[in-house]
C-alpha positions in Angstrom: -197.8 145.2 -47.0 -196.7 146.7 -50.1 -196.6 143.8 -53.2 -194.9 144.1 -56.3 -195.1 141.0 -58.3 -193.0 139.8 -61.3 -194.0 138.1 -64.1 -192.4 137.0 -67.6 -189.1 135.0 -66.8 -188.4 131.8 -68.0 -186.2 130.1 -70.3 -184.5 131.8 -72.6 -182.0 131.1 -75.8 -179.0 133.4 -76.9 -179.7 135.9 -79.1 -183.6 136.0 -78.0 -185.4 138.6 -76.3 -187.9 138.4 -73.4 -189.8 140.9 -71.4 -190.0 141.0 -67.3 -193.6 142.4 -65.7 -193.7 144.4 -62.6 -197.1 144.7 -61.4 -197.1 147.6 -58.5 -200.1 149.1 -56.3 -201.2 152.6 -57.7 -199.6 154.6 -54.9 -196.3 152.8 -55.0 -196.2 153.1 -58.9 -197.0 156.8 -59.5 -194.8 158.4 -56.9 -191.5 155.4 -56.9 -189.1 154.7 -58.2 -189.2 151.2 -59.9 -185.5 149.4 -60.5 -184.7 145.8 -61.6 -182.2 144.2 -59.9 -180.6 140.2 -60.7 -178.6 137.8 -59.0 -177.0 135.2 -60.0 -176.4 131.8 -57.9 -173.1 132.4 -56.1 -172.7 136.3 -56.6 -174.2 139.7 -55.1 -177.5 141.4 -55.9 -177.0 143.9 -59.0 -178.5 147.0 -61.0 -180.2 146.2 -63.7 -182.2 148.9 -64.7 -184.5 151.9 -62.7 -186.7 154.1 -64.0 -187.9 157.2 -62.0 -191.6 157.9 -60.6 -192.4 159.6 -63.7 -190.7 158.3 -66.0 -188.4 161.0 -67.4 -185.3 159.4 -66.5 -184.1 156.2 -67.1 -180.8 154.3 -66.0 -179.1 151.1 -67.1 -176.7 148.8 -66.3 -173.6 149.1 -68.4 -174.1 144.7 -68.6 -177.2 145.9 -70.3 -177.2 149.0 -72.1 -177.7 148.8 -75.3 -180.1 145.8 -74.8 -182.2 147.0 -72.5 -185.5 149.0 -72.2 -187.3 150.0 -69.3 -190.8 151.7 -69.9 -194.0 152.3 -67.0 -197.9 151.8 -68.6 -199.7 153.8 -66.9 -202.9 152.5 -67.5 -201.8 148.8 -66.0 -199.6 150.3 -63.1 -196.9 148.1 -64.4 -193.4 148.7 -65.5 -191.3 146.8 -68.2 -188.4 145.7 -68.9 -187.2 144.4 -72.4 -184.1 142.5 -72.9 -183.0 141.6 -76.2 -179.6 139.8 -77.4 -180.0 137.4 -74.8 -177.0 135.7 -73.4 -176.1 132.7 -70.7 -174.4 135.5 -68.4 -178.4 137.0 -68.0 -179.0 134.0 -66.2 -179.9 135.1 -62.9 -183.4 135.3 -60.3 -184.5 139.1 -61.4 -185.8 141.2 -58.8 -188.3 144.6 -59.4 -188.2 147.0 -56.3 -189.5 150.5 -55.6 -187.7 153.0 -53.9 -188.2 156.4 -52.6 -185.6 158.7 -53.0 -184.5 161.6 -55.0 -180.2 160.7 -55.2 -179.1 159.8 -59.0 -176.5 157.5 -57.3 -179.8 155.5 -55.3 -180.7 154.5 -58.5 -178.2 151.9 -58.4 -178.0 150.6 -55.0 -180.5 148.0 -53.4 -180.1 149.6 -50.0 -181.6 152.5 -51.4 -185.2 150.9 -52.4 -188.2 150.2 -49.5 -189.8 147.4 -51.4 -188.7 144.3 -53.5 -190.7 141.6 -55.5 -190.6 138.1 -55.3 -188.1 137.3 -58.2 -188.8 135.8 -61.3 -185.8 133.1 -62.6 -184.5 133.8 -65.9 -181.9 131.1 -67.8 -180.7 131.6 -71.0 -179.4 128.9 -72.5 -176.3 129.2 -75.4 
């Protein structure tokens, strides 16, 4: 049983920043790919960011972009996400996953990924 497990949610104000933990097993973290995914009460899973098994390429949400970091440390086997300019709409459970696959386009689809965290709630309040 593969675990990845989330840390660093919370509550949040507009205009803040925060930082989500992903925490993955060695084997899962050197050769995956690692993607955030959110959802929000009431709507469908989405792409969040992904970063690929070695950490050359890096996708974003276009909700995100501009706000958003993802980075691996791979001396902790954990990758990152940074989110700054905070806002009420980021309110959602966040999700870390790890997907084998080579497609661009799997990047942003949660079909595509093998394993999923537990989620970590993040509110931002305005």
């Amino acid at each position: 049983q593969v675990q990845l497990v989330e840390s660093g949610g919370g509550l949040g104000q507009a205009g803040g920043s925060l930082r989500l933990s992903c925490a993955a097993p060695e084997r899962i973290f050197s050769r995956y790919v690692l993607g955030w995914f959110r959802q929000a009460p009431g709507k469908e899973r989405e792409f969040v960011a992904a970063i690929s098994w070695n950490g050359g390429r890096t996708y974003y949400a276009d909700s995100v972009k501009g706000r958003i970091t993802i980075a691996k440390d791979n001396n902790k086997n954990t990758v990152y996400v940074q989110l700054s300019s905070l806002k009420p709409e980021d309110t959602a459970v966040y999700y870390c996953a790890a997907g084998s696959f080579f497609s661009s386009s799997s990047y942003f689809t949660p079909d595509a990924y093998d394993y999923w965290g537990q989620g970590t709630q993040v509110t931002v309040s305005s």
